[in-house]
Backbone bond lengths (Angstrom), bond angles and torsions (degrees), N, CA, C in turn:
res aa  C-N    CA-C-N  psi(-1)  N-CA   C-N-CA  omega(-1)  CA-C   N-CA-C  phi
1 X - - - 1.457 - - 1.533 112.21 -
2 X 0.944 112.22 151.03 1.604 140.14 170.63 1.551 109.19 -80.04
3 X 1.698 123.06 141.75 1.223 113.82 167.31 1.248 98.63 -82.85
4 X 1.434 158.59 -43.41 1.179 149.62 165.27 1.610 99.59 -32.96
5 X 0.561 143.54 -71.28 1.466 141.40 -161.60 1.594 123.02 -78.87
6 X 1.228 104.12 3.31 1.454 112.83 172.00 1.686 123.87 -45.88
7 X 1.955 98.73 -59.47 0.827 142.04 -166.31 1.909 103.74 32.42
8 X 1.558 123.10 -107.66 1.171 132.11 -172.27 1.580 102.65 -45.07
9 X 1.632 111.14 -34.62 1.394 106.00 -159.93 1.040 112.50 -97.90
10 X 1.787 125.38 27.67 1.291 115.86 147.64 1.748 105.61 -75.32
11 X 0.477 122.88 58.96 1.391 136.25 161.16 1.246 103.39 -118.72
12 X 1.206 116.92 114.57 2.216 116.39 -174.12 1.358 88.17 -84.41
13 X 1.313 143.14 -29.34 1.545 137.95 -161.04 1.554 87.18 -74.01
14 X 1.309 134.13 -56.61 1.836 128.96 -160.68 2.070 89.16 -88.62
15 X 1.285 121.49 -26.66 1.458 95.68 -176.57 1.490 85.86 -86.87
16 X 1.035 155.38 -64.36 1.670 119.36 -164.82 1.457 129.24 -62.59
17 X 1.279 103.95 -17.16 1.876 105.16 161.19 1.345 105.50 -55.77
18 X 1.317 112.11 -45.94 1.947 126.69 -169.95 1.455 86.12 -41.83
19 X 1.263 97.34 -87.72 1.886 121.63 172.18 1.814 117.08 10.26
20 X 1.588 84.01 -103.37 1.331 101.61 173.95 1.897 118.85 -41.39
21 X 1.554 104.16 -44.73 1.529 107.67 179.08 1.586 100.00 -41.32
22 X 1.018 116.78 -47.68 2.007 126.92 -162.11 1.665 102.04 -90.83
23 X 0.935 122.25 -0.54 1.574 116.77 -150.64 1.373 134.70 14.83
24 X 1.660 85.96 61.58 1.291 108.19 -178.80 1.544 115.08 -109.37
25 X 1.409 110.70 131.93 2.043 120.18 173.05 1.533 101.14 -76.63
26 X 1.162 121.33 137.52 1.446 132.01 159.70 1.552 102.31 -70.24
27 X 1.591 111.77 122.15 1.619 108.38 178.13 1.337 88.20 -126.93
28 X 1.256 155.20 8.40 1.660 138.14 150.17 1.259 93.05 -159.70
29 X 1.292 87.90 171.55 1.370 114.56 163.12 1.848 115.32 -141.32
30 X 1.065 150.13 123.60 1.310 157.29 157.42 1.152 119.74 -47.08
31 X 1.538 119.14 109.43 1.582 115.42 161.89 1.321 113.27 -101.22
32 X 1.419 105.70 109.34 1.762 125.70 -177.08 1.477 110.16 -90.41
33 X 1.610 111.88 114.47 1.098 101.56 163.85 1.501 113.47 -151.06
34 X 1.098 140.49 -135.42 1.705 144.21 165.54 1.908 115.08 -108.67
35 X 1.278 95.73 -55.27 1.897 80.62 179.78 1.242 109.23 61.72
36 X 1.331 132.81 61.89 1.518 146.96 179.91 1.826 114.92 -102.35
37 X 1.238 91.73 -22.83 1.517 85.29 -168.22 1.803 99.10 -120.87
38 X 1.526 132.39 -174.76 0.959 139.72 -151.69 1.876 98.36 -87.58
39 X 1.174 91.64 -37.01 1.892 96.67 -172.05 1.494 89.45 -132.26
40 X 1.760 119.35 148.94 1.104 122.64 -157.95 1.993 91.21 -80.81
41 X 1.315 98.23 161.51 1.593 117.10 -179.79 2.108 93.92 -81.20
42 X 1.722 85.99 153.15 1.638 77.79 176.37 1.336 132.49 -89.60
43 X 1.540 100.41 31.62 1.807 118.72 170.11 1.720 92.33 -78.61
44 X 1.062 104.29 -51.56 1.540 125.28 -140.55 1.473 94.25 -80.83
45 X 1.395 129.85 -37.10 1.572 156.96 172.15 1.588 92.61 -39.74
46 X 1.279 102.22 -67.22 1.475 125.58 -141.39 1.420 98.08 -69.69
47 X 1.688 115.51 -48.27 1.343 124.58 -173.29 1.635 111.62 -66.70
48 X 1.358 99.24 -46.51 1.946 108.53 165.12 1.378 108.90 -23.40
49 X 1.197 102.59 -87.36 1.243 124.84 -177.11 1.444 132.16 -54.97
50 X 1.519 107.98 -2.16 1.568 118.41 -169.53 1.637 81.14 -105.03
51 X 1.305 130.76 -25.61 1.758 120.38 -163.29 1.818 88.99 -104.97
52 X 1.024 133.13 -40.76 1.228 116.80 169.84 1.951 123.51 -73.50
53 X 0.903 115.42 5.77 1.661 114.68 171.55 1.831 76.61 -111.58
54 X 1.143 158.42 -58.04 1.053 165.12 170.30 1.665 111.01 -4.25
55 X 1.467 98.41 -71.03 1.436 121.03 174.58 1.197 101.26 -68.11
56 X 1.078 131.07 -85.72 1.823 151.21 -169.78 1.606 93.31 -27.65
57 X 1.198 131.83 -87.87 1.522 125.80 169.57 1.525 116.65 -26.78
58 X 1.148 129.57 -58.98 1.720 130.50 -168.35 1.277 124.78 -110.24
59 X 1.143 109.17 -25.28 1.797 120.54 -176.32 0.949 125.63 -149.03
60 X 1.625 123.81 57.47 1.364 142.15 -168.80 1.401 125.43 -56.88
61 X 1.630 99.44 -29.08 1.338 119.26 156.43 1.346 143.54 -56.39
62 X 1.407 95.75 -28.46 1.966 113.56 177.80 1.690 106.06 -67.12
63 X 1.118 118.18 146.26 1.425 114.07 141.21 1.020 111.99 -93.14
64 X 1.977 80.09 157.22 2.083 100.24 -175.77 1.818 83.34 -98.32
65 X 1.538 91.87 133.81 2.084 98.40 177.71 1.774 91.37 -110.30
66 X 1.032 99.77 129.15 1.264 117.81 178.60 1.841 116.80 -72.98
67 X 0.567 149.59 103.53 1.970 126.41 -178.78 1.356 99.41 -163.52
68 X 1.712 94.91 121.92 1.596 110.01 167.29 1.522 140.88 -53.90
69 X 0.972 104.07 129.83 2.117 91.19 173.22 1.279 112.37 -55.37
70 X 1.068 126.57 99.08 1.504 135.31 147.59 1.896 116.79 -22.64
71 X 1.522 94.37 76.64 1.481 90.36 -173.08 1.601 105.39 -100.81
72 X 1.240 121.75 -94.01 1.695 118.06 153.91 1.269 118.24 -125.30
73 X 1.985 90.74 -178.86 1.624 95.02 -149.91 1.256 89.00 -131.65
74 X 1.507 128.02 102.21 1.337 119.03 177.98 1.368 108.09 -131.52
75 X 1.655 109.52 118.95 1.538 131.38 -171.82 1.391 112.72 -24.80
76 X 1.333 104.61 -62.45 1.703 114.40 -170.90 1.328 121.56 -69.85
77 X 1.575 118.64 3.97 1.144 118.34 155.68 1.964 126.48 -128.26
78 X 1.469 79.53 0.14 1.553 89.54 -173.61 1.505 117.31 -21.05
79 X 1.727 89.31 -69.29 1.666 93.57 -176.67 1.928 138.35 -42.36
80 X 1.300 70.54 -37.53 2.076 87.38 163.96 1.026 92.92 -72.46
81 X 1.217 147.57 -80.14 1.867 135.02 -167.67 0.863 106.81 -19.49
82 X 1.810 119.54 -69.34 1.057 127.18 -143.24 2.155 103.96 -80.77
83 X 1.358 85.95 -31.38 1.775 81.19 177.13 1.199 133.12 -73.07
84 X 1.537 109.90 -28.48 1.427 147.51 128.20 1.948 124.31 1.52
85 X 1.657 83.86 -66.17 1.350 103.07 -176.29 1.521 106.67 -70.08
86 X 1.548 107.07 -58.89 1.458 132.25 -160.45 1.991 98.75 -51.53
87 X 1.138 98.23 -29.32 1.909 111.14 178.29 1.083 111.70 -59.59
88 X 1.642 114.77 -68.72 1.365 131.77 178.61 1.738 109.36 -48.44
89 X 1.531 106.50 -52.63 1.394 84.63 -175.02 1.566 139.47 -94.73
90 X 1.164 97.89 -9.95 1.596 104.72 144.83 1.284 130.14 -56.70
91 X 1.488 109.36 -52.22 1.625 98.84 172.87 1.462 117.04 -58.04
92 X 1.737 122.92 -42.02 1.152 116.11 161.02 1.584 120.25 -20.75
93 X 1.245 84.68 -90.11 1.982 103.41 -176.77 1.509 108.23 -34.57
94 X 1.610 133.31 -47.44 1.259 122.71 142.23 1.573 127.52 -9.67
95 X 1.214 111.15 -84.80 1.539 114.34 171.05 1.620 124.78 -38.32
96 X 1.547 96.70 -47.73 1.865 100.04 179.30 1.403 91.73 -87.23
97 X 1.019 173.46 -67.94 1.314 137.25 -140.95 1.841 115.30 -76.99
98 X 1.104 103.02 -18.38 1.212 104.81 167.48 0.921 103.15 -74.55
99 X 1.622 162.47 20.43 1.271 154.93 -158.51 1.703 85.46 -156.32
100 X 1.396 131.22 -25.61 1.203 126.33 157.82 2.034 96.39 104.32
101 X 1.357 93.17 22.68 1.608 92.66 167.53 1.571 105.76 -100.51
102 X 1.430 105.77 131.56 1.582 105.76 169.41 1.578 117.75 -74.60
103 X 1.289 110.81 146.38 1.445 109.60 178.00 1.553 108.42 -121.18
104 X 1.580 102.70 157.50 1.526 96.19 -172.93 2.156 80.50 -146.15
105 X 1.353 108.25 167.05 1.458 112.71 -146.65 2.230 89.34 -132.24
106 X 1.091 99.77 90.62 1.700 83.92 -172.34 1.658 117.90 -105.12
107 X 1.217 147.08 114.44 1.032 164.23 169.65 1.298 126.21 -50.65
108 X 1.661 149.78 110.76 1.007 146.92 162.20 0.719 130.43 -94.37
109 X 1.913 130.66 -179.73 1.595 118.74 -154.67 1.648 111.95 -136.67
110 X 1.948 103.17 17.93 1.396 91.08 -172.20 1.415 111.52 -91.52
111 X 1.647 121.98 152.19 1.403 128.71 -167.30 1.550 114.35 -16.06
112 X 1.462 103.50 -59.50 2.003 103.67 -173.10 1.780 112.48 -82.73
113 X 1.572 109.92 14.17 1.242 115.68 171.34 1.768 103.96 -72.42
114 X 1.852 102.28 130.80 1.617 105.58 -177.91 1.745 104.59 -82.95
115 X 1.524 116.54 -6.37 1.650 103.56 172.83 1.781 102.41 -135.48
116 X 1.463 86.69 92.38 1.581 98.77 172.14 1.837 132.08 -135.95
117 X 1.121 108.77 7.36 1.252 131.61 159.81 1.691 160.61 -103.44
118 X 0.961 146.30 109.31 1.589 114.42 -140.96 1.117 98.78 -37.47
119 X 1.703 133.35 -61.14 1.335 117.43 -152.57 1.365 133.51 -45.81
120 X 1.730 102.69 -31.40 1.276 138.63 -178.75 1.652 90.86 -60.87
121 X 1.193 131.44 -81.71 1.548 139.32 -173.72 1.497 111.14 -28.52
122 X 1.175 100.94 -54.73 1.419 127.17 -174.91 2.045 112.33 -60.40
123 X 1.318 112.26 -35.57 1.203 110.81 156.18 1.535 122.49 -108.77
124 X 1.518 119.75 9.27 1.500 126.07 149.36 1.651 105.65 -58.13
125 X 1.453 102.15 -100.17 1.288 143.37 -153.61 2.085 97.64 -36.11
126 X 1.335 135.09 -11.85 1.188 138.78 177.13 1.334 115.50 -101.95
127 X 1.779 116.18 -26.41 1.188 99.38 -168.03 2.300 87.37 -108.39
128 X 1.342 103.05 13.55 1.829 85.94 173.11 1.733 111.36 -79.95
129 X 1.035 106.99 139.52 1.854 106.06 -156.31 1.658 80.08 -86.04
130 X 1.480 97.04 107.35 1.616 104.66 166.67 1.686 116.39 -68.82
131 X 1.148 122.56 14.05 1.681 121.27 178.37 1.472 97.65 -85.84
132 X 1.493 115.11 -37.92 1.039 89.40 171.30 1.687 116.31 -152.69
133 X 1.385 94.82 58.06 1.705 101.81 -172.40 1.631 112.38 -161.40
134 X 1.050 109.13 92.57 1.744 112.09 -172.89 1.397 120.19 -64.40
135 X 1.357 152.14 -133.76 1.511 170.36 -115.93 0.895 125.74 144.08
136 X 1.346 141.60 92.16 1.647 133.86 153.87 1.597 108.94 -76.27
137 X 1.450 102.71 123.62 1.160 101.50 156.54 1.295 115.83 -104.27
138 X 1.611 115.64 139.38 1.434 111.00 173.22 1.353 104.67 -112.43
139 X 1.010 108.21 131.35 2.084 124.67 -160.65 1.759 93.88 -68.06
140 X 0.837 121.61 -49.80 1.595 111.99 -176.35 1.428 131.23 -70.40
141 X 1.921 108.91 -26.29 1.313 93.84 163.96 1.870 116.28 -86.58
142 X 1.319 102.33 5.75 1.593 93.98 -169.42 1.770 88.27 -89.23
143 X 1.542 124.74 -39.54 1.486 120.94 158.72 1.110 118.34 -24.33
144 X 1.408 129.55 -59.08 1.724 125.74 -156.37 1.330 99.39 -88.02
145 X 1.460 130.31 -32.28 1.434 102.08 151.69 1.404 143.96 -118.49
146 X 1.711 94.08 74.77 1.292 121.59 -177.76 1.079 140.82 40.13
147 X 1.510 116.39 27.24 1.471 142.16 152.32 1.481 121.97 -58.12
148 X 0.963 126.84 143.31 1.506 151.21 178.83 1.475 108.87 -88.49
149 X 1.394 104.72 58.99 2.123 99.00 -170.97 1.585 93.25 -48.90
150 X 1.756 145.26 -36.58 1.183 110.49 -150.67 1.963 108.03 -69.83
151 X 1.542 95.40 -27.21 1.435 86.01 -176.83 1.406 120.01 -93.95
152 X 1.375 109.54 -0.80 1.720 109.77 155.45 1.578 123.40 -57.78
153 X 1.231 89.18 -50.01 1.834 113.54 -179.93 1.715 104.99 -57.81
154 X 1.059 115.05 -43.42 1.639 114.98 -144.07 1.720 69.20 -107.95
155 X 1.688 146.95 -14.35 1.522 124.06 157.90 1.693 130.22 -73.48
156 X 1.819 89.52 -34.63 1.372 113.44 171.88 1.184 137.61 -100.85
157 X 1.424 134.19 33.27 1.945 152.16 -82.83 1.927 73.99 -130.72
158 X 1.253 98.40 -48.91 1.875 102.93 -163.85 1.145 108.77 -81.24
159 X 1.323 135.74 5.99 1.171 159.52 155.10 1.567 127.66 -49.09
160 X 1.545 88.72 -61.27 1.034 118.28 -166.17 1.677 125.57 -94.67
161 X 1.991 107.05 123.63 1.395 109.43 -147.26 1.529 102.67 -142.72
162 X 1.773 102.64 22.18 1.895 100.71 178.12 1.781 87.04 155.81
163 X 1.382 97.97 130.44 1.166 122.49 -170.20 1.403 139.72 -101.37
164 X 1.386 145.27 148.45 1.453 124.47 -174.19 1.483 97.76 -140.02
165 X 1.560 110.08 112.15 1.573 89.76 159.99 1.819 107.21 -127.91
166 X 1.384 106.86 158.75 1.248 121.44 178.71 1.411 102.96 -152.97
167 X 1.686 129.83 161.53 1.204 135.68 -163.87 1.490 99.95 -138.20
168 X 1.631 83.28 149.13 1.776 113.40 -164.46 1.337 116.62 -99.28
169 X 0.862 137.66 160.94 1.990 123.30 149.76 1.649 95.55 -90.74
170 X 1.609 97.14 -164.57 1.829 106.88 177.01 1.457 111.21 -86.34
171 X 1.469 98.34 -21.94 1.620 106.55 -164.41 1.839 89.70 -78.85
172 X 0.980 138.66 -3.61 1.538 139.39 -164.80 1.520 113.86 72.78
173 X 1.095 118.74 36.09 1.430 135.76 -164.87 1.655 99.40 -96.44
174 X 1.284 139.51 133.38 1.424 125.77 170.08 1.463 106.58 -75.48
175 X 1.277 108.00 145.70 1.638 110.06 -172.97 1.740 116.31 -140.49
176 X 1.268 100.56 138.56 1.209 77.98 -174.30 1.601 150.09 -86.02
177 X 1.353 118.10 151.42 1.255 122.67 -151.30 1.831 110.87 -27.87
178 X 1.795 92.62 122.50 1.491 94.93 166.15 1.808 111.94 79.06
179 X 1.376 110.92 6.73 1.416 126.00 160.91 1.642 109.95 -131.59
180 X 1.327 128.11 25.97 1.384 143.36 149.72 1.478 113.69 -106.39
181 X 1.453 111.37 167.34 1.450 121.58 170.66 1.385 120.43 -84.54
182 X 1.419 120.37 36.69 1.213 127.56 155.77 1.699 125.46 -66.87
183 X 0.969 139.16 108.56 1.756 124.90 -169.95 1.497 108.17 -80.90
184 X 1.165 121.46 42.29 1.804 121.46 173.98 1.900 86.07 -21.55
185 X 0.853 117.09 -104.55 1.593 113.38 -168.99 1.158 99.34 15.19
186 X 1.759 120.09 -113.81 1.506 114.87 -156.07 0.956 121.56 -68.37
187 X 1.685 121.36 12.31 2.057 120.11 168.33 1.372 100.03 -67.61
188 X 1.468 112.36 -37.83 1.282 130.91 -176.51 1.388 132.93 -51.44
189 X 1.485 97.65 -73.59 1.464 104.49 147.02 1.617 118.28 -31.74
190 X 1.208 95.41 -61.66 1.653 75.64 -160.37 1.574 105.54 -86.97
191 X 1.053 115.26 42.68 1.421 95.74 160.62 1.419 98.40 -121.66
192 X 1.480 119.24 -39.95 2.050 117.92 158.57 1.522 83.84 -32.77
193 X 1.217 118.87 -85.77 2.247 124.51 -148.18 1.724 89.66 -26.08
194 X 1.407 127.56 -53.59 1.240 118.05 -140.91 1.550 100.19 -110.08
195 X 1.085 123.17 47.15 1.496 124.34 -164.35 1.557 149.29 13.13
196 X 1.789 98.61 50.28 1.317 123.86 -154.24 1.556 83.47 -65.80
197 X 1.151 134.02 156.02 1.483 151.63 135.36 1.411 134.93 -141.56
198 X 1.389 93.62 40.80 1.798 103.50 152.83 1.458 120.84 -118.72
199 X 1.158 104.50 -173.17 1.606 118.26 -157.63 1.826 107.71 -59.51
200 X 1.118 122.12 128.54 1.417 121.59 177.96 1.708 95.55 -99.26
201 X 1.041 141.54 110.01 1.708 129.16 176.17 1.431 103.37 -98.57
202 X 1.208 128.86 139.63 1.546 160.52 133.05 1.387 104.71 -30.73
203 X 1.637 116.39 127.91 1.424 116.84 156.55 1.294 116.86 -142.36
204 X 0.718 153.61 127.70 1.699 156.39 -171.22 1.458 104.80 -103.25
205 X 1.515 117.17 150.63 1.494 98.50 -174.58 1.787 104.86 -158.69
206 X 1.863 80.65 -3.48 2.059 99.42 179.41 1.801 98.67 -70.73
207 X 1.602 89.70 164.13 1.292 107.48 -160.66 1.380 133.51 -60.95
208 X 1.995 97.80 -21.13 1.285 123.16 166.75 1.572 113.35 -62.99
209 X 1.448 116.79 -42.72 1.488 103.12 -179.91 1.211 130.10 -72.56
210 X 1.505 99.85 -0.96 1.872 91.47 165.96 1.657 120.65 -102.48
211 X 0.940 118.54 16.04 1.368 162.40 153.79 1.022 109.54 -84.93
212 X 1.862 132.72 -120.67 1.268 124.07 -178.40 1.793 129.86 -67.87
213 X 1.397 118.40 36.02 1.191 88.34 -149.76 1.286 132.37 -98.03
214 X 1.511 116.20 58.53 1.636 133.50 152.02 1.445 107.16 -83.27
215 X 1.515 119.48 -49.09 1.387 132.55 -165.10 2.027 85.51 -77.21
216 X 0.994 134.23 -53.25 1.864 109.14 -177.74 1.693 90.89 -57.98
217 X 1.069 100.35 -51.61 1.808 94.30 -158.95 1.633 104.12 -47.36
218 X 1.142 153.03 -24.88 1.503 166.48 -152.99 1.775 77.91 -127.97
219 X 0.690 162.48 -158.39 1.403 141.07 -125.52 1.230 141.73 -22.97
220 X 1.225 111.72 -40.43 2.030 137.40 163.13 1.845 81.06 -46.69
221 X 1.331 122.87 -50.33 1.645 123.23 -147.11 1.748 77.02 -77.11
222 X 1.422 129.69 -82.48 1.715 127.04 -159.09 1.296 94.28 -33.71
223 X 1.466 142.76 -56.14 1.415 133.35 -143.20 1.544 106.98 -79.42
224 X 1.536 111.21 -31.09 1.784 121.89 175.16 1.524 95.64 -73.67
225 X 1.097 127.64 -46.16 1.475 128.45 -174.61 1.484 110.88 -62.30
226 X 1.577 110.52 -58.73 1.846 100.58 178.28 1.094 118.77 -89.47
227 X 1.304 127.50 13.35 1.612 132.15 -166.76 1.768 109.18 -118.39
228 X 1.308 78.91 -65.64 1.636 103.01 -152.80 1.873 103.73 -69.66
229 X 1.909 111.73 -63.07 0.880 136.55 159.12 1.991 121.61 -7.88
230 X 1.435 85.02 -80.28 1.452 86.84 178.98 1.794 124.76 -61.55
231 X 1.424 111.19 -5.69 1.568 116.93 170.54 1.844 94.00 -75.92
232 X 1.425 100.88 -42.17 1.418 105.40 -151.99 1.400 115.07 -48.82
233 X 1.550 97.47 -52.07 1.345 125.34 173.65 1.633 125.01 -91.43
234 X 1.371 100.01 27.24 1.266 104.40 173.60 1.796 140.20 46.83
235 X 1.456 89.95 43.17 1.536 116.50 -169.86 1.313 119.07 -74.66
């Protein structure tokens, strides 16, 4: 879930009815916003701080995932965006971990996204203050632009504190899970090898799941179940 999209269900009393109805654990939540300027605006303040007392009170367990709105991407200022951003969300993550919410920092890959390229990664991923702000990588957007997540992952391993995978075709087509050239296998492995134990999340994003998508979601589940599973658990 989205904090934008919470709406009624910031109410933890109706989102853990939600919950339990599904027997489902809350493992993040997303704070969506812009991060344009050097110190966040007090829209942006206000919302911080409404999802971290949010969590911290009811779901101490969730991570807060950090990730910008993909608004535009224009060269000649990138770097201020991007230094811009890197301010805001550290100081964020500051505030929630002192409140004892974990934060994790996640990156997307559409055109007006400001961190979507290795180079881009490459001057992210050093300056996010790992004391108190982790990395999601999600394997499919680092795919579409032609990144190698296994050897990002296995450079940036300590980084990394909650996971995203979804599957691609070659053509850059989203595909569904485990019928793209994504290698879930050795992401896998190596995050068992290195004693990852946070949340790996599932995303589907092929054309069928917006169409069927209970029947991908119950398939995404067989392919984690006969595939993924038995690395997990050491089969």
């Amino acid at each position: 879930p989205i904090d934008k999209f919470l709406y009624s269900h910031y109410d933890a009393t109706r989102l853990s009815a939600a919950l339990e109805s599904g027997n489902i654990e809350l493992s993040s939540v997303v704070l969506l916003d812009d991060w344009l300027n050097p110190q966040e605006t007090e829209a942006e303040r206000q919302a911080a701080d409404k999802l971290i007392d949010f969590l911290a009170e009811n779901f101490p367990k969730a991570v807060m995932m950090l990730c910008q709105m993909p608004t535009t991407r224009d060269e000649e200022t990138l770097i201020e965006r991007q230094d811009n951003l890197i301010s805001c969300i550290n100081e964020i993550s500051r505030r929630a971990v002192a409140k004892g919410v974990v934060c994790s920092y996640h990156p997307n890959s559409p055109e007006s996204s400001i961190w979507r390229t290795q180079s881009d990664y490459d001057r992210l991923l050093p300056m996010l203050d790992s004391k108190v702000l982790g990395w999601t990588p999600d394997v499919g957007h680092m795919v579409y632009t032609d990144m190698n997540p296994i050897h990002m992952m296995r450079e940036h391993r300590s980084l990394i504190n909650h996971v995203h995978y979804k599957d691609m075709n070659a053509d850059k087509s989203w595909a569904l899970m485990g019928e793209g050239i994504v290698d879930f296998k050795t992401i896998t492995e190596d995050l068992v090898n290195s004693g990852f134990e946070g949340w790996i999340i599932v995303e589907d994003e092929c054309e069928r799941a917006v169409e069927d998508p209970n029947q991908v979601t119950l398939e995404c589940g067989d392919y984690s179940k006969e595939t993924l599973l038995p690395i997990i658990a050491g089969l």
